[in-house]
Wavefront OBJ file of the C-alpha trace (Angstrom):
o trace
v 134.668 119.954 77.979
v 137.189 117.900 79.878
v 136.852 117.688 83.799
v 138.600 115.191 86.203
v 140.281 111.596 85.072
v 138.950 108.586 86.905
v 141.468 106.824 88.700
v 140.337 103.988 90.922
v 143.691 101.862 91.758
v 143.292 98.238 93.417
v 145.888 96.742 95.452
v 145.856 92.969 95.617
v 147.016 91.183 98.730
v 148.722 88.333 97.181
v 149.944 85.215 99.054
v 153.719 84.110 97.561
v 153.816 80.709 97.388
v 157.544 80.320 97.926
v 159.504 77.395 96.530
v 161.070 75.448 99.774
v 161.484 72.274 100.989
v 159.849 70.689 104.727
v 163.627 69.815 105.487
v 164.740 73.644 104.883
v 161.737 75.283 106.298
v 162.512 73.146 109.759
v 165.849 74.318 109.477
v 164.592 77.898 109.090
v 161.896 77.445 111.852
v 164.814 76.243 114.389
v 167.172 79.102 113.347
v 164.194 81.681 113.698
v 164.493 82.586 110.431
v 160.955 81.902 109.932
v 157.829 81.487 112.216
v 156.129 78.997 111.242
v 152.792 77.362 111.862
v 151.031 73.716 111.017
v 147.773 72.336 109.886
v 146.451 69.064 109.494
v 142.915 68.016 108.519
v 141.415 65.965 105.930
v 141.104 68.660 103.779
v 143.484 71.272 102.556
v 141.813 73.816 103.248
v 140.424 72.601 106.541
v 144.610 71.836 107.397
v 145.248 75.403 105.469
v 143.093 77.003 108.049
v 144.634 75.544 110.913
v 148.352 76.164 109.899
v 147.016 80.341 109.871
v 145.762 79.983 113.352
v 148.743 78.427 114.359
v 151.051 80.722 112.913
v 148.782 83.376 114.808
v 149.746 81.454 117.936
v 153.180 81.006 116.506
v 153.238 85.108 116.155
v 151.899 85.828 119.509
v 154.838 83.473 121.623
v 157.558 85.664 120.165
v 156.433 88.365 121.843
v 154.768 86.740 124.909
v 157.203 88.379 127.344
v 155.380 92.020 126.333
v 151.935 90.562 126.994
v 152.747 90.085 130.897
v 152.693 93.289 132.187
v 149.256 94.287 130.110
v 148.045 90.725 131.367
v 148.439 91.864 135.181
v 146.382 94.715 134.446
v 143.426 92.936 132.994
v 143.840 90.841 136.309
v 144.415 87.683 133.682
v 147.023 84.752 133.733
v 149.856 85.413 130.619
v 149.054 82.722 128.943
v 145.541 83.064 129.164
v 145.575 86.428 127.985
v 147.937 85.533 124.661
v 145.244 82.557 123.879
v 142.415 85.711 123.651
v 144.482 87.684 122.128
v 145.777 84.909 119.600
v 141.935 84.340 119.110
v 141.801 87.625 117.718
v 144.042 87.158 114.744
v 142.254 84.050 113.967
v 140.752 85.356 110.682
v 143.616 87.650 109.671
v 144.677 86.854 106.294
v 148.340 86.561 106.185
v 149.417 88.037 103.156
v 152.887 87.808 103.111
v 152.853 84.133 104.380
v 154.194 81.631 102.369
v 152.956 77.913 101.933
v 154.000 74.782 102.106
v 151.502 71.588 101.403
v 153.175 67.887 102.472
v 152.682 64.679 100.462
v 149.448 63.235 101.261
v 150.158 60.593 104.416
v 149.098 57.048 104.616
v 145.791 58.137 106.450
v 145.078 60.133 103.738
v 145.222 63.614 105.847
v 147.021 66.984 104.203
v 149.889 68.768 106.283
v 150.039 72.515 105.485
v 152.919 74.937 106.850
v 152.256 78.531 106.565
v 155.321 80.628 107.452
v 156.701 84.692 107.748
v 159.667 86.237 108.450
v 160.350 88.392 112.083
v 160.144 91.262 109.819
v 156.202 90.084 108.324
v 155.410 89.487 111.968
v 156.392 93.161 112.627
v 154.469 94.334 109.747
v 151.003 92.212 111.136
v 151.422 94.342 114.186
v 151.898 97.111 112.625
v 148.475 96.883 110.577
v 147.166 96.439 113.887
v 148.234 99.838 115.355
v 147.378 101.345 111.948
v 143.262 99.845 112.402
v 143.835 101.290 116.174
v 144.508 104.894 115.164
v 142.431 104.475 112.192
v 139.539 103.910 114.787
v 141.001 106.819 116.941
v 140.475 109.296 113.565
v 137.263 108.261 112.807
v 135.914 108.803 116.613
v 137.751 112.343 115.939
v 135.645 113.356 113.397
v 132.662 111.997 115.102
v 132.942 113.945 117.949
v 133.696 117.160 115.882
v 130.773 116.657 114.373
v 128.688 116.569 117.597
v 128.211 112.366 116.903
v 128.753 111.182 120.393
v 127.267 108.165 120.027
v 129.770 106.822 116.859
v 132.650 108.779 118.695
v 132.329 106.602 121.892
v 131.945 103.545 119.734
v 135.354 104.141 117.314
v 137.066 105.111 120.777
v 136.014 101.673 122.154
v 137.005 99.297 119.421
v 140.249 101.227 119.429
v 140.716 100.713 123.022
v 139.755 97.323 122.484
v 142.114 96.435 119.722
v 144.863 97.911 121.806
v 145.286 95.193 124.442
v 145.853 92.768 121.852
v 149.055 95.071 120.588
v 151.870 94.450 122.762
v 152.830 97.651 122.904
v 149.592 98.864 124.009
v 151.432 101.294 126.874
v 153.542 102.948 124.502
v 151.498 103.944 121.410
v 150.352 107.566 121.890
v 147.821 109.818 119.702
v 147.825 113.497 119.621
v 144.519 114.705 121.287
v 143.567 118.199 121.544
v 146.726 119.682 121.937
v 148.791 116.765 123.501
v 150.219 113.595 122.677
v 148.792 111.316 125.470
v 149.168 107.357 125.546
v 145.907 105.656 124.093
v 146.064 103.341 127.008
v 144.600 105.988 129.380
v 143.042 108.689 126.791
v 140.735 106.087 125.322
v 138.825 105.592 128.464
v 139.150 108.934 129.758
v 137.852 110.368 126.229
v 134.608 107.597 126.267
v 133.979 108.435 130.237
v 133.845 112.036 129.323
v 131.146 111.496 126.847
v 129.482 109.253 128.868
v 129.558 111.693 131.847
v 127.697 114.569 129.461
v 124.955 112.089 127.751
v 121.422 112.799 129.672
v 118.514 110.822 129.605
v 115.089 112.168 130.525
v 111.708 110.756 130.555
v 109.771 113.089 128.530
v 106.513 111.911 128.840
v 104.454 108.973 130.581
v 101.345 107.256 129.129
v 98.551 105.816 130.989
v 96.998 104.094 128.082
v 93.449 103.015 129.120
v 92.966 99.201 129.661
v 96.501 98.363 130.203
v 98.182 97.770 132.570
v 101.108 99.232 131.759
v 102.921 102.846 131.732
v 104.185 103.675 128.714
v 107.253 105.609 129.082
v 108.997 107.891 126.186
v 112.757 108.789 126.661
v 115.164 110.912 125.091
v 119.085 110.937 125.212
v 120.969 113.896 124.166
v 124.570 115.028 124.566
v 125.491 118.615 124.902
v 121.933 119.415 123.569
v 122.069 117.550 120.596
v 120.254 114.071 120.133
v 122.660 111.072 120.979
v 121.402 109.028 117.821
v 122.133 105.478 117.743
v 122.832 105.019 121.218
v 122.363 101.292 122.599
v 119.841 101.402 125.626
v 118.777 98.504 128.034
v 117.051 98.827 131.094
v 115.295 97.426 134.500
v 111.717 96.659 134.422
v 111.901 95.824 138.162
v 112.186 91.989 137.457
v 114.775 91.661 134.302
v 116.639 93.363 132.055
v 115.216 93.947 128.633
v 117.830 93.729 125.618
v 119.376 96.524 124.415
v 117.584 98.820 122.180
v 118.581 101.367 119.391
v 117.201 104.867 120.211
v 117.120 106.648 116.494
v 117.691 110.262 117.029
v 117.827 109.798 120.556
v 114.090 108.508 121.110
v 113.518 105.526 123.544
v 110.277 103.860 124.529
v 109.783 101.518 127.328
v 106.822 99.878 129.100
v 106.822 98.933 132.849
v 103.596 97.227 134.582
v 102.027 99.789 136.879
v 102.121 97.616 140.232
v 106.089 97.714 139.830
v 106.294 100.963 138.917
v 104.436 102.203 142.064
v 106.997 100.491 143.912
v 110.399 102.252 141.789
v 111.421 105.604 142.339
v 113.775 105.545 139.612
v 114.394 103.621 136.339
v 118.048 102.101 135.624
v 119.372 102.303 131.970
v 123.012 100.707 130.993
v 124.512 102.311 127.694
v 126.630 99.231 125.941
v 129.888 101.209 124.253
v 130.646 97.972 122.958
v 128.448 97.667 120.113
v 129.676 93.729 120.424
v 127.064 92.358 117.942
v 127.389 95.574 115.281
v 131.404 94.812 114.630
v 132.220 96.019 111.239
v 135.334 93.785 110.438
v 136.344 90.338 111.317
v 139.304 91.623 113.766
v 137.124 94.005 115.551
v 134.408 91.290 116.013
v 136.954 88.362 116.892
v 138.453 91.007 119.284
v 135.563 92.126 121.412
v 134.378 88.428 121.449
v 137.867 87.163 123.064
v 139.103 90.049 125.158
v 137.405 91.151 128.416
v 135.513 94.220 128.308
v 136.477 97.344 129.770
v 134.445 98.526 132.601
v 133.218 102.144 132.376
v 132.055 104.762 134.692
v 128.941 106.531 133.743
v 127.207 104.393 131.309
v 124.701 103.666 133.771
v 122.103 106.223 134.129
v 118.965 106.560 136.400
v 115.636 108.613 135.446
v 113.645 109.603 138.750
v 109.710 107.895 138.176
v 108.018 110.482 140.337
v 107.899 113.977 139.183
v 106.733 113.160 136.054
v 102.900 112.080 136.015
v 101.238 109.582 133.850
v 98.811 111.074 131.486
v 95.892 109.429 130.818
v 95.156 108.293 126.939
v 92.822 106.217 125.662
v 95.224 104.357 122.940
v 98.637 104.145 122.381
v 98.921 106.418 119.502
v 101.399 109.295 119.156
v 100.184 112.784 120.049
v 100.319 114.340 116.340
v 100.108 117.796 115.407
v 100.424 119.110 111.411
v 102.569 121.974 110.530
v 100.538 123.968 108.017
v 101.544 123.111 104.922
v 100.059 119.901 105.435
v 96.374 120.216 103.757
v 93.676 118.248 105.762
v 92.877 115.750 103.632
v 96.441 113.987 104.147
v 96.056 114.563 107.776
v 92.870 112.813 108.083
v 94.293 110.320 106.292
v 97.332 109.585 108.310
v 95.272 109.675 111.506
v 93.348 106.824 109.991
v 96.518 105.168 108.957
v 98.177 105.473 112.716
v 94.707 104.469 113.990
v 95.113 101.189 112.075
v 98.526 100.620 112.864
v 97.519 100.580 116.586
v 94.882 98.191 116.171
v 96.451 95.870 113.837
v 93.763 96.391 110.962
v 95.649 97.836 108.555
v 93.562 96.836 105.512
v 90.680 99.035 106.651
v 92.477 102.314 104.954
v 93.670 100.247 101.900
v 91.531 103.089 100.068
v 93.650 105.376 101.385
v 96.914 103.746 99.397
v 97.628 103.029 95.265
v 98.253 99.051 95.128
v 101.801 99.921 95.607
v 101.772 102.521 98.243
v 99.536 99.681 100.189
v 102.254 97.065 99.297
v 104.690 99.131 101.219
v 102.831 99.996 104.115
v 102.265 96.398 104.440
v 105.908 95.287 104.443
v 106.522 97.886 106.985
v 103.871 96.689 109.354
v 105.542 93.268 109.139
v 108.730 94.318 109.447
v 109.730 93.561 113.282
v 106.255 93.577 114.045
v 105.899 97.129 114.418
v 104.475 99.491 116.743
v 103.528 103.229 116.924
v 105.527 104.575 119.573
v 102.925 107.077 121.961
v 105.251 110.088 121.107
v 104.379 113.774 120.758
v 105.721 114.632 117.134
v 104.785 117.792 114.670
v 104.427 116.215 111.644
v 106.269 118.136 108.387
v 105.977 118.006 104.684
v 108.430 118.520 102.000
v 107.543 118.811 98.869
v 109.014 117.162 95.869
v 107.543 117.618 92.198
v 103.904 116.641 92.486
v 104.424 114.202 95.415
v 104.296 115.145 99.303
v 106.422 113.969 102.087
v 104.822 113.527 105.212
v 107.357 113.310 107.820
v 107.950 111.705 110.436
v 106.241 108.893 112.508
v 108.169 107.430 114.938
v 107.709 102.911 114.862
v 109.299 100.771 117.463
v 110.496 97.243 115.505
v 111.079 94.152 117.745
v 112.352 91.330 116.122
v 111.849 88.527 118.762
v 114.206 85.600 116.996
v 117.067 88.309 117.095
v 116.721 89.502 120.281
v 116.949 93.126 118.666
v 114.858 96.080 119.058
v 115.620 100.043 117.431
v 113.281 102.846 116.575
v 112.414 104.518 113.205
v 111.109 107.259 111.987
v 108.683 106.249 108.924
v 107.755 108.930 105.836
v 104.573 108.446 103.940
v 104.590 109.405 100.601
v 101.087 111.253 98.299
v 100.934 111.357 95.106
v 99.123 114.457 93.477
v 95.207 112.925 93.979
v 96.665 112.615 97.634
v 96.836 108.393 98.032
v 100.052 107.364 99.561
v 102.313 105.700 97.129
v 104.906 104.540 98.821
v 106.855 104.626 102.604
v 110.352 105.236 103.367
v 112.431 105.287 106.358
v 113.491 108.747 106.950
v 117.251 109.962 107.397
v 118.490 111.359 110.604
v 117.751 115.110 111.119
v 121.755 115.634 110.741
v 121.810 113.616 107.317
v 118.869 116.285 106.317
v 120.384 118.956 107.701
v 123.900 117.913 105.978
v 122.041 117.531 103.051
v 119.947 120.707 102.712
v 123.250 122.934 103.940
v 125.523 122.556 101.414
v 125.744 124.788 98.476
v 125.223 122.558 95.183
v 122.032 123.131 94.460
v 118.559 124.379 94.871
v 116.567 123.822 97.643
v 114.080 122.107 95.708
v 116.751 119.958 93.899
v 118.161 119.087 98.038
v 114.553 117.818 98.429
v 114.644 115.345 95.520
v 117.895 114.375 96.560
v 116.779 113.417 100.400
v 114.174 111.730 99.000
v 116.471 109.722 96.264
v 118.174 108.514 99.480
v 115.328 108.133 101.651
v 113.786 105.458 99.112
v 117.100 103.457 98.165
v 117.333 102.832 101.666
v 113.975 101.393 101.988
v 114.061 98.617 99.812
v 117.007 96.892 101.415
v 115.427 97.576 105.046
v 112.017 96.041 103.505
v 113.639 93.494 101.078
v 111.747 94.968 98.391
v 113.923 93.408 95.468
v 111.270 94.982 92.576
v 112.419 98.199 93.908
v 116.335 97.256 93.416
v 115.568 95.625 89.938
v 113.858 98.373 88.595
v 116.713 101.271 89.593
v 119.700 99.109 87.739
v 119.687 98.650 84.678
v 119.832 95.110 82.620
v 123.492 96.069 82.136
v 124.297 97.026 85.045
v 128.190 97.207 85.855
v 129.127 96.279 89.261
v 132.359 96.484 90.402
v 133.586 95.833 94.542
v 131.451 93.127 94.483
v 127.997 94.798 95.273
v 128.549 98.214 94.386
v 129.657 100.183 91.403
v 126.420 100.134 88.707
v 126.062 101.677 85.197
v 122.630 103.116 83.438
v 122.426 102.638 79.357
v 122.337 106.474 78.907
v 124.621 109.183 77.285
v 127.475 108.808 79.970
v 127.396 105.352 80.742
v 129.748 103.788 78.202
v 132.323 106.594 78.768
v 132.729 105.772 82.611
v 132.592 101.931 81.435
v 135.263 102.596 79.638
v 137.705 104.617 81.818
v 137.460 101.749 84.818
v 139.932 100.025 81.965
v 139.482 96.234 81.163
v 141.723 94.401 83.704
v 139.618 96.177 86.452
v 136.134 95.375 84.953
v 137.147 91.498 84.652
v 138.363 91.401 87.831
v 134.986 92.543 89.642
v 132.789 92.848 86.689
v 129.002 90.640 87.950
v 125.901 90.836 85.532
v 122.702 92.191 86.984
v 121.359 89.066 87.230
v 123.910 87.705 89.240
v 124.152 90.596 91.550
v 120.101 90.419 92.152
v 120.656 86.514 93.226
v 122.704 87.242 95.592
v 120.893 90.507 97.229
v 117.847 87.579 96.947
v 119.748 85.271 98.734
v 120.795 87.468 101.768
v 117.331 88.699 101.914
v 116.037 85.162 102.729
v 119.028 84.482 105.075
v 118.512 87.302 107.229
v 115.914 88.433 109.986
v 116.466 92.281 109.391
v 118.533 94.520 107.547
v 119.042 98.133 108.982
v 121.134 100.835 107.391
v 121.693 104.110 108.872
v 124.044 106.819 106.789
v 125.968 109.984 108.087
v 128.572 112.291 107.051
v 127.815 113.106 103.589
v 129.061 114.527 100.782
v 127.189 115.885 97.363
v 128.325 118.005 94.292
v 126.874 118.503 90.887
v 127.815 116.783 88.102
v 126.273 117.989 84.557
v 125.156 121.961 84.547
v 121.985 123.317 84.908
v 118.992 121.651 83.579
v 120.015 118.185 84.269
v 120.360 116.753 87.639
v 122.758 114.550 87.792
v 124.526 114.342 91.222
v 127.360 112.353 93.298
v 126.974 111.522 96.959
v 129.670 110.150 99.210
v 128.242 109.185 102.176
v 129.213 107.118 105.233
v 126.906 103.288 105.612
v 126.657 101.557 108.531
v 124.734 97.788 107.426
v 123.300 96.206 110.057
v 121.714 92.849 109.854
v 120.515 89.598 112.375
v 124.017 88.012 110.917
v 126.378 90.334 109.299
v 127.504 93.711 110.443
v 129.770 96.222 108.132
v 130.582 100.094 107.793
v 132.208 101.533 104.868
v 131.733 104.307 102.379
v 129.876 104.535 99.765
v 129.514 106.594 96.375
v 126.243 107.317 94.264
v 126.287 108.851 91.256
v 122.270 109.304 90.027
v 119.886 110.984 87.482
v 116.933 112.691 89.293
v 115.431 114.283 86.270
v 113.013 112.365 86.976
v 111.940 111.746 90.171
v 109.470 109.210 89.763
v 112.461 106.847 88.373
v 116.262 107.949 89.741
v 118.637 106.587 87.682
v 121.977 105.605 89.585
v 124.778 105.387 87.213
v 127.675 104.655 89.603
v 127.778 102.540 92.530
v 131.023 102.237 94.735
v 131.681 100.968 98.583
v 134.680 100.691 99.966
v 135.147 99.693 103.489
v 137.788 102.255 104.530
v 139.329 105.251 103.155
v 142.179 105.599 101.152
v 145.778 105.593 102.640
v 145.738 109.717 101.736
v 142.132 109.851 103.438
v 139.717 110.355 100.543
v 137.126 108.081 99.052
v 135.583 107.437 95.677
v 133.868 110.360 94.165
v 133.020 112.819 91.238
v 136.652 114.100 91.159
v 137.702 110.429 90.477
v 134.894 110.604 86.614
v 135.829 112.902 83.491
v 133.046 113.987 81.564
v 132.555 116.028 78.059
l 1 2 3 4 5 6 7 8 9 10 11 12 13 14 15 16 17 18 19 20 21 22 23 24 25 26 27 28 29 30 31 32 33 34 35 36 37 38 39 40 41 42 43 44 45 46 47 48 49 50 51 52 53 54 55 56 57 58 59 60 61 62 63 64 65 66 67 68 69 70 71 72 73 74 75 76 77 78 79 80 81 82 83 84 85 86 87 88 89 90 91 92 93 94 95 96 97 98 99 100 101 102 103 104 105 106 107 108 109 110 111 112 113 114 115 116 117 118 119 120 121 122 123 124 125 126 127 128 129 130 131 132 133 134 135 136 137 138 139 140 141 142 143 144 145 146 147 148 149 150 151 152 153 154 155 156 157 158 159 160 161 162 163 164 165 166 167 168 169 170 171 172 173 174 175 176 177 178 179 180 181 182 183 184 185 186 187 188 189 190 191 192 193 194 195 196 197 198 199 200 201 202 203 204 205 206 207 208 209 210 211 212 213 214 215 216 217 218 219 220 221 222 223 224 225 226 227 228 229 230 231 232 233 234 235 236 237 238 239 240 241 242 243 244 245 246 247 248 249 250 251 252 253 254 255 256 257 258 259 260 261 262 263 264 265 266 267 268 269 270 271 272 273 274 275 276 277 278 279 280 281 282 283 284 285 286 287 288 289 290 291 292 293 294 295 296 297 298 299 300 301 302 303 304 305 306 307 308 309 310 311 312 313 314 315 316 317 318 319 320 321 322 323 324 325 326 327 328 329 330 331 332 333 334 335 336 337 338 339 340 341 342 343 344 345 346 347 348 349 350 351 352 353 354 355 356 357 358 359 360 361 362 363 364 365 366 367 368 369 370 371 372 373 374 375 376 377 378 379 380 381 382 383 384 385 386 387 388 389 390 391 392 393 394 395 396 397 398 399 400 401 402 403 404 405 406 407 408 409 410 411 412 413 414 415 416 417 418 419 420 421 422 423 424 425 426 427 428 429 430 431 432 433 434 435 436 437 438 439 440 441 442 443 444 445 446 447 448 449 450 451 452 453 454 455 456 457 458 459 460 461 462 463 464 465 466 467 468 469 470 471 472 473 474 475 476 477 478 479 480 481 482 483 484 485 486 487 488 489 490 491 492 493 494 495 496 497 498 499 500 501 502 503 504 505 506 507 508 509 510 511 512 513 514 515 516 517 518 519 520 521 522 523 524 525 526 527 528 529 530 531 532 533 534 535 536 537 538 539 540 541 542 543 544 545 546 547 548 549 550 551 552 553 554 555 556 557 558 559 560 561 562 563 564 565 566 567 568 569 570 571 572 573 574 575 576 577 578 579 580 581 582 583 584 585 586 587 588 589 590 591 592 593 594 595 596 597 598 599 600 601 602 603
């Protein structure tokens, strides 16, 4: 039975090396035929390098004279503002621009001249507005789909990447109902979020023999958890760094002789997200540009009417929804009992060698802490295995300055020992998930799960984990992400990515597992967070294999990127998913769409 064709088409940004002389391209350079910028280092590349950032510079003085007016308004000197703004095009890959490398000199240094035509510089500006509006959809869809938090950030970058386009007061986007000029809407659009996002103190431990109030927050907007939002706030003496409230939850500590003096706590929401920029323009652009100031991202909680309640530890206030059977919840009281006081290997007999394994890596994992939170724990129920979900962690990684919240599953196996832990999905991934019409609901369990433990290992740097789920032939293609399982349908989807494509990203296993080992030992933390998904059925009934598109945002202590990503996988067995296909792609397609099961024929 035929279904869909894949077609996966891959457009290669090549740079024309264009057959010229220095004499001519002066002569081209005077008569502005050409803009041209120089390098010189010791190296060609190091001279390669400079001759791009001084075509950038080169790019930005021919149209200076539209720069002044947007310079004024940022309260900046022209010139000052083109040299931020020139900063921002630093790392933008030219791909039109032709080269030119001089005869070695007598000092043994290489001069390179990289060049365009007026109509290439248009064209870099015009990949400019296109990121802009790109930004503009994607906050869009956020905010239809009641995602404040990734709405305001999209609607800042945008705004952002705007004054660097000189003709930032021009460019217009149609917003509900209107074309209005980005240069005001932006603001207006993030302000109006702002304005609606409400943060409460819910609750307010007095935790015996501290001497601190523990204080749990939540952040909402319009009713709905503002997940992901970036939090800092006032102790009384400094400003802590800003957090990452998962599904809205924030926790805070404040010593109890200041907080008798305060009758309300500050809190500053950054809409910048300056250290989680996905792409090297966004990141060089809210690095060199001066940020916007906002109203209503500050936000004060009154200390008073709410009373501290006296506990005698820091644990969370659990509760067990029924179908949770006793025995697993005395067991995960003795588990959070252990957490708090850092014994963890007292309830090793609580844990399979593995399941212990895990827990472990999670305690050391930005030295984590249960956050004193009221939460109804829930099962779900997959095969023989329970879910117990969720208990909310606070992770502080003290090298990174970085601090976010979790929500932490613990998986029992049928004699009811915990084999394994995963970081749980946001309640709108689950919800996403378990809404859409594909399957059963038991086969929606396995498949939250399935997603729930791929994106543990890469959080816990559990390589085993990774090496186990691809195969020894794994294909990859994109550089990290398109994989292939020796079973009945992997040769067939081998073969229909056609040969030039394979040899053009094709990396073994082995070499793909060296370099997920080497990022794992270069980086403090890895976080990923997904949203927006995307699942439909591929084989009939009685197998289970599925295809997820789904939107990942990677966050680490040194690299930052969003993209989209495609999982094709076997659940027949639960105990050992198969993935068969593996895609990411940063953006989507020029027509909108992104890799997916309409893109595979099967028989």
């Amino acid at each position: 039975m035929k279904k869909q064709a894949l077609f996966i088409l891959f457009i290669l940004s090549i740079i024309v090396l264009q057959a010229i002389t220095e004499a001519e391209l002066k002569q081209k350079q005077n008569s502005r035929e050409l803009i041209v910028g120089k390098g010189t280092a010791s190296t060609e590349a190091e001279a390669d390098n400079l001759a791009l950032q001084d075509l950038s510079s080169q790019i930005i003085v021919e149209v200076k004279s539209s720069f002044i007016n947007i310079a004024k308004e940022d309260n900046s000197k022209v010139d000052e503002y083109c040299k931020s703004v020139v900063e921002t095009f630093s790392d933008v890959k030219l791909t039109n621009a032709g080269k030119f490398v001089s005869p070695i000199s007598n000092d043994s240094r290489t001069t390179v001249y990289r060049y365009i035509t007026p109509e290439d510089r248009d064209r870099v500006f015009s990949d400019r507005k296109n990121l802009i509006l790109s930004l503009v959809a994607e906050g869009e869809i956020a905010f239809d789909s009641n995602n404040a938090v990734d709405a305001v950030r999209n609607y800042y970058w945008a705004m952002m990447l705007l004054k660097t386009h000189p003709d930032k007061n021009t460019i217009s986007y149609y917003f509900k109902g209107k074309y209005r000029l980005l240069s005001n809407a932006l603001k207006n659009e993030i302000e109006n979020i702002l304005k609606q996002i409400e943060i409460n103190i819910e609750s307010v431990k007095d935790i015996q023999g501290s001497n601190c109030y523990e204080y749990i927050l939540t952040a909402s907007y319009n009713g709905i958890p503002a997940d992901g939002l970036l939090v800092k706030y006032f102790d009384g003496k400094a400003w802590s760094n800003y957090e990452r409230w998962a599904s809205g939850n924030g926790y805070f500590s404040i010593s109890k002789s200041m907080a008798s003096t305060m009758d309300f706590i500050k809190l500053e929401i950054d809409c910048s997200f300056k250290q989680h920029g996905f792409s090297g323009e966004i990141t060089k652009t809210l690095k060199s540009m001066k940020p916007v100031k906002l109203s209503y991202n500050e936000k004060r909680c009154l200390l008073t009417p709410v009373k501290p309640v006296a506990v005698n530890s820091a644990q969370s206030e659990v509760s067990y929804s029924s179908e949770i059977n006793p025995e697993q919840a005395l067991i995960l009281k003795q588990v959070i009992d252990s957490v708090i006081c850092k014994d963890v290997g007292k309830t090793r007999r609580h844990f399979t060698a593995k399941g212990f394994r895990d827990f472990n890596a999670l305690i050391g994992y930005g030295n984590a802490k249960i956050i004193p939170e009221k939460v109804t724990l829930k099962r779900l129920q997959v095969g023989d295995i329970s879910i117990i979900r969720s208990i909310p962690l606070k992770f502080d990684f003290t090298s990174s300055n970085e601090s976010f919240t979790e929500k932490v599953n613990f998986v029992f196996n049928k004699d009811d020992k915990i084999d394994g832990v995963t970081f749980s999905l946001s309640d709108k991934a689950i919800n996403d998930i378990m809404s859409k019409n594909y399957g059963t609901k038991e086969e929606k369990a396995l498949i939250v799960n399935f997603v729930e433990q791929y994106k543990t290992p890469y959080c816990l740097k559990d390589i085993d984990f990774i090496k186990d789920v691809f195969s020894d032939d794994a294909l990859i293609i994109i550089g990290r992400v398109v994989k292939r399982k020796p079973d009945e349908h992997a040769e067939k989807l081998y073969q229909q990515l056609g040969d030039k494509l394979i040899k053009y990203v094709k990396l073994s296993k082995g070499e793909y597992i060296e370099r997920i080992e080497e990022q794992f030992g270069q980086k403090d933390f890895i976080n990923i967070h997904f949203s927006d998904n995307s699942i439909d059925r591929v084989t009939g009934e009685g197998q289970k294999v599925f295809g997820m598109q789904i939107g990942q945002y990677y966050y680490s202590s040194d690299y930052s990127d969003k993209g989209y990503l495609f999982l094709m996988f076997d659940l027949k067995n639960p105990a050992e998913p198969k993935i068969m296909v593996r895609s990411w792609q940063p953006e989507k397609s020029a027509d909108g769409s992104i890799i997916g099961v309409s893109n595979f024929q099967f028989e």
